[in-house]
N, C-alpha and C positions, 0 to 999 in steps of 0.2 A: 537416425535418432533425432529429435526434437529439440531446438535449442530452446531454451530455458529462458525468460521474461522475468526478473522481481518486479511489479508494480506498488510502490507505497500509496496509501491513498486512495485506495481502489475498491472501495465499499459504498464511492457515487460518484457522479458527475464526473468532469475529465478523467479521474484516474478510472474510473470504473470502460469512460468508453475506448484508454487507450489498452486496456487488458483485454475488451473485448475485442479490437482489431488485431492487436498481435495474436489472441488465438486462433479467429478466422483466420489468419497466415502460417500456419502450421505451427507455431510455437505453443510450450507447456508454461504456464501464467503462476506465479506464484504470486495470490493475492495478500497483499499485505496489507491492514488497517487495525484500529481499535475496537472496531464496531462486528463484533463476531455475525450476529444476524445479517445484518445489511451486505459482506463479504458472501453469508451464505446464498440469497438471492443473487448475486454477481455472478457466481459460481454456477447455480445451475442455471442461469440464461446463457451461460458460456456452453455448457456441458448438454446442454439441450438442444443448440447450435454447429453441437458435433465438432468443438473444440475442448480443452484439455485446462483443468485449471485445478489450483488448489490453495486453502486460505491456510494462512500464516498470520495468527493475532495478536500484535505485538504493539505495546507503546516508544515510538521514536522519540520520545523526549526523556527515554530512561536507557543509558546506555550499558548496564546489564541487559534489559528488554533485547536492544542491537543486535547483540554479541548474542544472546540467546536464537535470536529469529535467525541470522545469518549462519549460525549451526545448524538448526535445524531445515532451514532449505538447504542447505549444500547437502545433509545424510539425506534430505527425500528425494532430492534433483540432479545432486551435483551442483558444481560451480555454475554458476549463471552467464549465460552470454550475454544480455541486459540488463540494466538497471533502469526503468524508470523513479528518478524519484521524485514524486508526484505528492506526497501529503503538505498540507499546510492550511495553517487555520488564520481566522481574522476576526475582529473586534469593531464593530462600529461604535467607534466611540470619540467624543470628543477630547482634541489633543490633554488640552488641560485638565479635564476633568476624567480623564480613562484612570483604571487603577492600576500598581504595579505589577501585580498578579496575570492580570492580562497581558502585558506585556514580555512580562519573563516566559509564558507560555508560549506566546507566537514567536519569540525568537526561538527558544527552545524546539519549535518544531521545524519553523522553516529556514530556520540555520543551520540549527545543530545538526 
C-alpha cells in the first residue's frame, strides 16, 4: 500500500514540484491549494507520469476549510504519512506604506 503525501500549496512552483517527486517515489499525493484549475494541471502531469495524486481544495487561512480538508483526505487516503506544508503567500510592498489586510493575510496563511 502507498504511503500517503498532503502537499499544501501545490497548484505551482515549489509545492507543485515537491508533489511531483514524492509521486515519482511511489507515494499517493493529496494535492492541496485554493486554485482548483491550477491543482487540476498538477494532477494530471503527475497522473500522466504514472504516479498517483488527487486535489483537495481548500482555503488554509479558514479553519472550518482545515478541519473540512483534513476529514476529507483521511476518508479518501487514510491518515497521511507526510505533510508537506508548503502554502504561503507575499506582498511586495513597502514596509510603511503596505495595508493591514495584506498583512493579516500572510500571517494568516504562512502561520496559521
Amino acid at each position: 500500500m502507498p504511503k500517503i503525501a498532503v502537499v499544501t500549496g501545490a497548484a505551482q512552483g515549489i509545492g507543485a514540484g515537491i508533489a511531483e517527486v514524492l509521486a515519482a517515489n511511489g507515494m499517493t499525493v493529496a494535492l492541496v491549494d485554493i486554485q482548483r484549475d491550477k491543482l487540476g494541471d498538477v494532477r494530471n502531469k503527475i497522473i500522466e507520469s504514472g504516479g498517483d495524486a488527487a486535489i483537495h481544495v481548500g482555503n488554509l487561512t479558514d479553519i472550518n476549510s482545515v478541519k473540512a480538508l483534513a476529514n476529507e483526505i483521511v476518508l479518501d487516503h487514510g491518515v497521511p504519512d507526510v505533510l508537506v506544508n508548503n502554502a504561503g503567500v507575499i506582498y511586495f510592498q513597502d514596509f510603511l506604506d503596505g495595508d493591514s489586510d495584506s498583512w493579516v493575510h500572510m500571517v494568516n496563511t504562512n502561520i496559521l
